[in-house]
C-alpha positions as YAML, in Angstrom:
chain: A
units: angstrom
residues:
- id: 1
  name: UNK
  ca: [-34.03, 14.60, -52.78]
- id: 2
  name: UNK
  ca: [-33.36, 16.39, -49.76]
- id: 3
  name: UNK
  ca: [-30.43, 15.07, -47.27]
- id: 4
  name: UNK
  ca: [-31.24, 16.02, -43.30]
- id: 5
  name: UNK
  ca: [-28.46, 17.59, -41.84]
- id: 6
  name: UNK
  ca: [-27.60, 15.88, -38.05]
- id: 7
  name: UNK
  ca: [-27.95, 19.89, -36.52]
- id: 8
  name: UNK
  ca: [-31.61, 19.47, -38.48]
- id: 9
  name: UNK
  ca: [-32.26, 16.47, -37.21]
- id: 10
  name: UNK
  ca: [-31.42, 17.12, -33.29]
- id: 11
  name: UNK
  ca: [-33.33, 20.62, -33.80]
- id: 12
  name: UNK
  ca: [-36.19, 18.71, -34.47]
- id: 13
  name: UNK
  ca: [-35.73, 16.06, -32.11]
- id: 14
  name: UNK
  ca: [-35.46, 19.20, -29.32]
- id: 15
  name: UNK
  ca: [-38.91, 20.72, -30.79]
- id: 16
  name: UNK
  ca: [-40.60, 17.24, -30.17]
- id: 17
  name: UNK
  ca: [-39.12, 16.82, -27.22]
- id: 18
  name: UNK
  ca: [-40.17, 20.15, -25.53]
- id: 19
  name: UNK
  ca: [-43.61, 19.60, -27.08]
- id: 20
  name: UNK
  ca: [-44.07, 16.54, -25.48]
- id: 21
  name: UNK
  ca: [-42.99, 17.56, -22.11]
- id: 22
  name: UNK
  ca: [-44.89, 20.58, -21.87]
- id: 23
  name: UNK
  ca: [-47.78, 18.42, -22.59]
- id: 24
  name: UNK
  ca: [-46.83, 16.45, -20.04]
- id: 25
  name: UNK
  ca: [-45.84, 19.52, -17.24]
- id: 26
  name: UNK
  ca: [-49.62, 19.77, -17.04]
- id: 27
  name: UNK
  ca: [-50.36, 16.59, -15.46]
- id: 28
  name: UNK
  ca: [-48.12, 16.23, -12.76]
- id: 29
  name: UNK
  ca: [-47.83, 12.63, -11.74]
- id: 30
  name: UNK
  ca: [-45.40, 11.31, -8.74]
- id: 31
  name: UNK
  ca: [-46.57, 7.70, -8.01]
- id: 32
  name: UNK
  ca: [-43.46, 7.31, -5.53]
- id: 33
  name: UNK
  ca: [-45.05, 10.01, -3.21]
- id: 34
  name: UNK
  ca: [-48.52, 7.68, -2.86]
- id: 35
  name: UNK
  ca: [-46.97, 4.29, -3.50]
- id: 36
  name: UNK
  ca: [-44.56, 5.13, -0.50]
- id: 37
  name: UNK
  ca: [-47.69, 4.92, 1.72]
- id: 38
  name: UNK
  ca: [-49.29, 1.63, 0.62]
- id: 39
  name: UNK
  ca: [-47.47, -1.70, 1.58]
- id: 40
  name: UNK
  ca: [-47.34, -3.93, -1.27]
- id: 41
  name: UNK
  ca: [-49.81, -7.28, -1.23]
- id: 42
  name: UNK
  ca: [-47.14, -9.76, -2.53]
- id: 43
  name: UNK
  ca: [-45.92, -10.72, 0.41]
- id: 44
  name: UNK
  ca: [-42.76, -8.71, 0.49]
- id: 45
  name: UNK
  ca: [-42.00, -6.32, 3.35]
- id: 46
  name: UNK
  ca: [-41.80, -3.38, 0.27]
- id: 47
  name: UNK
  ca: [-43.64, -0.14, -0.73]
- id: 48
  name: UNK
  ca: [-45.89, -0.12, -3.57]
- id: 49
  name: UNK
  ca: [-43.12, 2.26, -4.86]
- id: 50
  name: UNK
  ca: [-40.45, 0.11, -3.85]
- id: 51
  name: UNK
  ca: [-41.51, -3.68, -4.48]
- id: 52
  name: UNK
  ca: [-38.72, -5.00, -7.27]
- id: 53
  name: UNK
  ca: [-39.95, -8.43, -6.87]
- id: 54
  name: UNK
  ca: [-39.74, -10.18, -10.34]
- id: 55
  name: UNK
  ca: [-43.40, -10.97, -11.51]
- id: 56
  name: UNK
  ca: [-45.19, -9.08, -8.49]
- id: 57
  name: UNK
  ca: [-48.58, -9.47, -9.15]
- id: 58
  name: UNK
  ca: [-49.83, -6.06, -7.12]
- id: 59
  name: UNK
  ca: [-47.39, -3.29, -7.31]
- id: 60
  name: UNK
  ca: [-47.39, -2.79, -11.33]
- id: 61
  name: UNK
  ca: [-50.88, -2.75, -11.40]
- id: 62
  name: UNK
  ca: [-51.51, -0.43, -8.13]
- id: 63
  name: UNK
  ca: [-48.47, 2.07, -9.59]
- id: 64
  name: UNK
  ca: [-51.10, 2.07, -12.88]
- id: 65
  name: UNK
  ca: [-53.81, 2.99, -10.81]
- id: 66
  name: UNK
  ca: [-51.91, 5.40, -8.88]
- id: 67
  name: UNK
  ca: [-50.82, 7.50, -11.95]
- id: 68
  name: UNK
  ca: [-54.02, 7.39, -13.42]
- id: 69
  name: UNK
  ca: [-56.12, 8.75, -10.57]
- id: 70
  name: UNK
  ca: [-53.19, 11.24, -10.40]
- id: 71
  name: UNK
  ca: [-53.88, 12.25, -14.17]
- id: 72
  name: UNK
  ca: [-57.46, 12.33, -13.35]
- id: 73
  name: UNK
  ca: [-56.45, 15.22, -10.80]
- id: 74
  name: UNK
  ca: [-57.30, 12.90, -7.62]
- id: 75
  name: UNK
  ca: [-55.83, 13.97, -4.36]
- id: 76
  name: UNK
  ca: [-53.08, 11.94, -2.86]
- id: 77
  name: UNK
  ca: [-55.44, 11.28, 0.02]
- id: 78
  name: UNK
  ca: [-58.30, 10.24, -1.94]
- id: 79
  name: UNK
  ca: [-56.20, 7.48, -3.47]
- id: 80
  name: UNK
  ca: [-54.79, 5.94, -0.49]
- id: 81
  name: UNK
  ca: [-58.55, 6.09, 1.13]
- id: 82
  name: UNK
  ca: [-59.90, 4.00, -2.14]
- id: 83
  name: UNK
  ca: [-56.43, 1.29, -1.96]
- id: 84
  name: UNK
  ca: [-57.54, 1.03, 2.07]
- id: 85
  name: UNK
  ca: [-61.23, 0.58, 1.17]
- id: 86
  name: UNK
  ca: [-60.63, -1.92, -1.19]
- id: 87
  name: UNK
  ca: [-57.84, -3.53, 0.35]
- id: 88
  name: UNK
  ca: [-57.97, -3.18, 3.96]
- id: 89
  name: UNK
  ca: [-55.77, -1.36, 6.46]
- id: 90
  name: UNK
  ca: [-53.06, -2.95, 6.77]
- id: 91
  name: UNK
  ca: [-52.37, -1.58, 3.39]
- id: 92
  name: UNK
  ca: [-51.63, 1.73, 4.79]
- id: 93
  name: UNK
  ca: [-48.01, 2.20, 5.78]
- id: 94
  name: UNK
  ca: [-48.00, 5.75, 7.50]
- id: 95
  name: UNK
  ca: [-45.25, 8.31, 7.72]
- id: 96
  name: UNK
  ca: [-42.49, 7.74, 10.20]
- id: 97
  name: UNK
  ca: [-43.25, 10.02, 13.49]
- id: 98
  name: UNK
  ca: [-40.57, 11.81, 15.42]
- id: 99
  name: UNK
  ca: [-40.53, 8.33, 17.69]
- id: 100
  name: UNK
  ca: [-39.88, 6.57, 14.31]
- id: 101
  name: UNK
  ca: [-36.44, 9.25, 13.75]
- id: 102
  name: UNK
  ca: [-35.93, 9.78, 17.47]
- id: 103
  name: UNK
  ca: [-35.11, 5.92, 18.27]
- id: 104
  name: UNK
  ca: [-32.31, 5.21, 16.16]
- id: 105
  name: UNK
  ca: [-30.40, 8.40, 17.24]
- id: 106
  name: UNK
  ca: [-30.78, 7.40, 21.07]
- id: 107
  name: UNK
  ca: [-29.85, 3.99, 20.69]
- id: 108
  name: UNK
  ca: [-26.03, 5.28, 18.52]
- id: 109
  name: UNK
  ca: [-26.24, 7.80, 21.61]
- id: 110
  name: UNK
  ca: [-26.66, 4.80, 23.80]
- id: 111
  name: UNK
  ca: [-24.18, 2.82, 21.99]
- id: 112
  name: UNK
  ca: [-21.43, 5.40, 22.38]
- id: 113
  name: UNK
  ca: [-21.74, 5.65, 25.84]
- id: 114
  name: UNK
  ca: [-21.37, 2.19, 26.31]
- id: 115
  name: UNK
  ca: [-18.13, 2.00, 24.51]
- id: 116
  name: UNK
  ca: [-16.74, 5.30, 26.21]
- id: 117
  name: UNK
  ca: [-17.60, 3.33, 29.67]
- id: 118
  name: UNK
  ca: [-15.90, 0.37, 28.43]
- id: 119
  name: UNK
  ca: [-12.57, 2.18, 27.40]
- id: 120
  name: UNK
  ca: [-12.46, 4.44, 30.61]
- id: 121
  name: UNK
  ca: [-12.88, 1.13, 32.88]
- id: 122
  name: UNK
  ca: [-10.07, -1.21, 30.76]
- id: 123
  name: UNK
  ca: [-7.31, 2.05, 30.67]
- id: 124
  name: UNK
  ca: [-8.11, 2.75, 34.34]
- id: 125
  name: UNK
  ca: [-5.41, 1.63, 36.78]
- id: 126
  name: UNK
  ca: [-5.27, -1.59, 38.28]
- id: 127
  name: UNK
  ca: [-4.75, -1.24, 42.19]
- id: 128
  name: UNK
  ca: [-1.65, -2.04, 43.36]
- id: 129
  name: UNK
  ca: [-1.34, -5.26, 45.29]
- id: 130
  name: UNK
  ca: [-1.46, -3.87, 49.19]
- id: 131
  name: UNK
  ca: [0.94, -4.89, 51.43]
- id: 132
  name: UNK
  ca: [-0.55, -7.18, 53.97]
- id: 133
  name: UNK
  ca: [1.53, -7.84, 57.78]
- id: 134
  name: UNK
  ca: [1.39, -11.09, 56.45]
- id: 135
  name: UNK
  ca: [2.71, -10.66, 53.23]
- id: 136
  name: UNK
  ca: [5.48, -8.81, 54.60]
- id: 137
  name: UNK
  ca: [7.21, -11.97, 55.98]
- id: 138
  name: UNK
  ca: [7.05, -13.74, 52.47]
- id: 139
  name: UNK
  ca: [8.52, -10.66, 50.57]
- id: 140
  name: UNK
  ca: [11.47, -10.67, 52.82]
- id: 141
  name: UNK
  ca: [12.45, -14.36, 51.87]
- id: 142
  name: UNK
  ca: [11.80, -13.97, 48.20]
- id: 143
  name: UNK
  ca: [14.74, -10.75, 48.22]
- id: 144
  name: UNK
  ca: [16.74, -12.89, 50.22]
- id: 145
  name: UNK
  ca: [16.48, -15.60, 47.53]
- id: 146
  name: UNK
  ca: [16.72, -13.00, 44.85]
- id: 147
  name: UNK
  ca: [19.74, -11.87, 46.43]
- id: 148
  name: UNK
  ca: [21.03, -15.55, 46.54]
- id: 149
  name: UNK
  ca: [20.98, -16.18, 43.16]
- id: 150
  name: UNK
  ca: [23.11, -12.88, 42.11]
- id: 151
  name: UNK
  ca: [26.15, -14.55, 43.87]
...
């Protein structure tokens, strides 16, 4: 009887292996890419891509879908045009637009310059108390009883 050898074994594992991905380098199928542009229908704020709520009852079977009308050779925007048809828009979750990437940065901008105001105004100075005529008359009895407490 004839023993495999573990270098004959992983050899043939590899040849499998590469067989079965070239068969699958044909068909290239990235659900992510469309499942990132339809909001799932389980009630979670999610992607189709992105829902990992236990037992969703949309997302497995729309990332099916997805990959099969990808195998099929459909275009991305044929896909999301048949989810909206079916489901309505509101399924449709488009790409962020430079507003969408523009907002955050302004508001850190923002944000910094609030705090650089803040630390400028509490490390400024506090004006001196002014000397007032009236005050005048009040400092000079406070040194004399400054004075009459060293003796």
């Amino acid at each position: 009887m004839f023993k495999w050898s573990s270098s004959v074994a992983l050899s043939l594992a590899l040849i499998v292996g590469s067989a079965a991905q070239a068969q699958m380098a044909g068909k290239k199928v990235d659900v992510r890419r469309v499942g990132a542009r339809l909001a799932c229908q389980c009630g979670c704020p999610d992607t189709v891509a992105s829902c990992s709520m236990m037992g969703c009852p949309f997302s497995p079977a729309a990332r099916e879908k997805i990959a099969q009308m990808q195998a099929s050779g459909t275009q991305d925007a044929a896909i999301i045009a048949d989810f909206v048809k079916a489901n309505g828009q509101g399924i449709y979750r488009a790409e962020p637009n430079t507003l969408g990437w523009l907002v955050p940065c302004l508001m850190l901008a923002l944000g910094g310059a609030i705090v650089i105001a803040f630390v400028r105004h509490a490390r400024r100075p506090k004006p001196s108390l002014v000397m007032d005529p009236r005050l005048s008359q009040y400092n000079e009895q406070i040194e004399k009883e400054l004075q009459n407490l060293d003796r």
